[in-house]
N, C-alpha and C positions, 0 to 999 in steps of 0.2 A: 496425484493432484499436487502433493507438495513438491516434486520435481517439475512441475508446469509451471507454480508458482516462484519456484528460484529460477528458472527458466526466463519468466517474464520479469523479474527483477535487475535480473542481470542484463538482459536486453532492453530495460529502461534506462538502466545506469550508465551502458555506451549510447545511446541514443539520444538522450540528455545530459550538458552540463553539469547542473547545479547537482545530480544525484553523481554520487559515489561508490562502489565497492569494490574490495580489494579483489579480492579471487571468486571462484562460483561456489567455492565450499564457507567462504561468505555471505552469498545470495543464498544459501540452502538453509542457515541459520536467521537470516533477516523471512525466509518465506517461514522456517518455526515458530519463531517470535512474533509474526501477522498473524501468523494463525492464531495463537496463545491470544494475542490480544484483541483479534476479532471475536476468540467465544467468548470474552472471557469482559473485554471491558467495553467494546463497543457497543453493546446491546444497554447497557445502562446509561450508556451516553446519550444514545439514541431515545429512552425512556423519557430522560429529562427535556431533552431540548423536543418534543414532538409537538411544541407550540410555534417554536422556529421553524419546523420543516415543514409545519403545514402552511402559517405566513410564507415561506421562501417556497412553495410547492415543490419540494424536494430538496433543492439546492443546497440547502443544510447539510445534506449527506456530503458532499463532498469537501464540508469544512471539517465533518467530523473525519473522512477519509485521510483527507492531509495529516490531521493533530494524530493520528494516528502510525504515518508514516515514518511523522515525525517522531514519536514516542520510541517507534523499533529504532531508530536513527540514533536515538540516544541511549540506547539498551546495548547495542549491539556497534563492538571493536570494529572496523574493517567496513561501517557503512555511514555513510555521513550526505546529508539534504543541506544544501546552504542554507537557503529562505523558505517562507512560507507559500512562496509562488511556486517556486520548484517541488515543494512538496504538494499542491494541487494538481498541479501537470502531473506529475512522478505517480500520484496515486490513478488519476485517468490514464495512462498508458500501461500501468499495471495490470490497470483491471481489461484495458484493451487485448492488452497481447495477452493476458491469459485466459480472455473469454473465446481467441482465435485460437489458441493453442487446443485447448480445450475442446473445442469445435473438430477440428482439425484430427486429435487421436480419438475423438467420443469418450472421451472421461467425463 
């Protein structure tokens, strides 16, 4: 799974401008660092804001997806999101190509 996930990173970042990374052994530490901070901090973000996501009927998620993309963005040498628009797209095409990929090997 975490090579599906650098997988799809890397194939968003040629795919899209505004996302950036250097080599695929960059995408492999940007798909660590998502992982690390999808168990780790997005479920408490999620916690708080579950007043917005019910107003926004889900929608919310995918601002918290972005702040997120963006946080690896900022963690991690070799990856870099211009704006906060690119990093909403950037996060929908991640989660795209790696729910195909996924699909695709049955992991």
């Amino acid at each position: 799974m975490w090579l599906i996930n650098a997988a799809a990173v890397y194939t968003t970042a040629s795919l899209l401008g505004g996302i950036y990374v250097k080599s695929f052994w960059s995408a492999l530490l940007v798909a660590l660092v998502l992982g690390l901070i999808n168990a780790i901090i997005k479920p408490v973000l999620i916690f708080f804001s579950i007043p917005f996501i019910v107003v926004t009927l889900g929608l919310f998620l995918l601002i918290i997806n972005a702040l997120m993309l963006m946080l690896a963005a900022a963690l991690v040498n070799g990856f870099a999101v211009s704006s906060f628009g690119w990093a909403i797209l950037g996060s929908l095409f991640i989660s795209l190509v790696s729910w195909m990929l996924s699909s695709i090997f049955n992991v």
